[in-house]
C-alpha positions as CSV (number, residue, x, y, z in Angstrom):
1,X,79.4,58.0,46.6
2,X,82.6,57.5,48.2
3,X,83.5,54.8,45.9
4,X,82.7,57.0,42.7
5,X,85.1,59.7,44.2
6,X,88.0,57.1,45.1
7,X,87.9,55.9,41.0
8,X,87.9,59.3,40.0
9,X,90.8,60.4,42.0
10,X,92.7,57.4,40.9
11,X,91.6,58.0,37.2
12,X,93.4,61.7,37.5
13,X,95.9,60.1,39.0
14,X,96.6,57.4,36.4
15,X,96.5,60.9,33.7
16,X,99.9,62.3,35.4
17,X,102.9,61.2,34.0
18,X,105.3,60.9,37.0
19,X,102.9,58.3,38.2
20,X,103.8,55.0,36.4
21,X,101.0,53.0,38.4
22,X,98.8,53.2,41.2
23,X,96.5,50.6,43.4
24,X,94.7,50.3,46.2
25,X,95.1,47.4,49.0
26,X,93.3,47.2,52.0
27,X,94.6,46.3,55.6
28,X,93.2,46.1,59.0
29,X,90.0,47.9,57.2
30,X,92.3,51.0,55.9
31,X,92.8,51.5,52.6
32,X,96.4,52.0,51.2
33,X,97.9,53.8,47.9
34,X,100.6,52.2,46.4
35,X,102.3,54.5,44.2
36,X,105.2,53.3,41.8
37,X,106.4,57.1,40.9
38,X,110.2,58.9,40.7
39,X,108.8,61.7,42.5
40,X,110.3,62.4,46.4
41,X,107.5,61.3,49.1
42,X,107.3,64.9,49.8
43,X,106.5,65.8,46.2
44,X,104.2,63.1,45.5
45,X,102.0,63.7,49.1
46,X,101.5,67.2,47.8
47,X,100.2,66.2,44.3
48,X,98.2,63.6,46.0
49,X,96.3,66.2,48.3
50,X,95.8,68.6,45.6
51,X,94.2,65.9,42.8
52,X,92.2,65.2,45.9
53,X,91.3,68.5,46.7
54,X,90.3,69.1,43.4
55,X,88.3,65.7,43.6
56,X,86.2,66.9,46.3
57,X,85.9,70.9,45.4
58,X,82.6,70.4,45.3
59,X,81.5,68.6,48.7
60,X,82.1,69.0,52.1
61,X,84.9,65.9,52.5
62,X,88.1,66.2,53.6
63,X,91.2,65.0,52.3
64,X,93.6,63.0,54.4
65,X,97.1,61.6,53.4
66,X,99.7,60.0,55.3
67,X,102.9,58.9,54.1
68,X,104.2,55.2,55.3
69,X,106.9,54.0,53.7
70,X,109.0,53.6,50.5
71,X,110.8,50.7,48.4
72,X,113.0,52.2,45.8
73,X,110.6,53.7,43.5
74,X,106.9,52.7,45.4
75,X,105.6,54.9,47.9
76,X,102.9,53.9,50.0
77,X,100.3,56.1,51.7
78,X,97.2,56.4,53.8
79,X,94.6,58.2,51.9
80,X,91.1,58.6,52.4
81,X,88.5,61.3,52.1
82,X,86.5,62.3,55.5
83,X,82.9,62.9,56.2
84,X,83.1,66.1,58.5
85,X,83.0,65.5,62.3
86,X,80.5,68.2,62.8
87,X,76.6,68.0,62.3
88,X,74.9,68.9,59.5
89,X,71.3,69.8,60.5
90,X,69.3,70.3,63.4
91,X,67.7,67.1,64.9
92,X,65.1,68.7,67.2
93,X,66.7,67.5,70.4
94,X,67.6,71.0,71.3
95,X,71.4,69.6,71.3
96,X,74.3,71.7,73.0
97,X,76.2,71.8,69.3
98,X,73.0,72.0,67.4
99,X,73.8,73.1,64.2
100,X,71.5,75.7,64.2
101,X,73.2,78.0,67.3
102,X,76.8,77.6,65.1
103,X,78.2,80.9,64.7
104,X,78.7,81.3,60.6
């Protein structure tokens, strides 16, 4: 699932035209964005979040993105999207953060 939503953000991605190109690489088990793009860091974090945002409207992931570093015109980033911390259901173990005593 993950995978499906990591092509589709990089699809929308590849639709925007101050984004010349973008790839992912993968270090130390994290996955990196290179971006080759005019925009400002700033700028281009921002528009990052929101196609991710819109990516994931409708599930319960969060977006993260963290700005590294920039050559002239590539920016790299740390981007992923986030299972929630927080438990989902109620196991039946009578848990002290079962889901089910959450205030809504």
């Amino acid at each position: 699932m993950l995978d499906e939503l990591y092509e589709q953000f990089i699809g929308m991605l590849q639709k925007q035209s101050d984004i010349h190109s973008c790839t992912w690489r993968f270090f130390a088990g994290q996955r990196f964005l290179y971006v080759d793009s005019p925009l400002p860091a700033g700028t281009l974090a921002r528009m990052l979040l929101e196609a991710g945002l819109t990516v994931t409207a409708t599930t319960k992931l969060k977006v993260e993105c963290i700005y590294v570093r920039s050559v002239e015109r590539t920016h790299v980033l740390r981007f992923r999207f986030q299972v929630p911390n927080e438990k989902q259901f109620c196991c039946g173990n009578l848990c002290e953060d079962c889901f089910l005593l959450r205030n809504r």
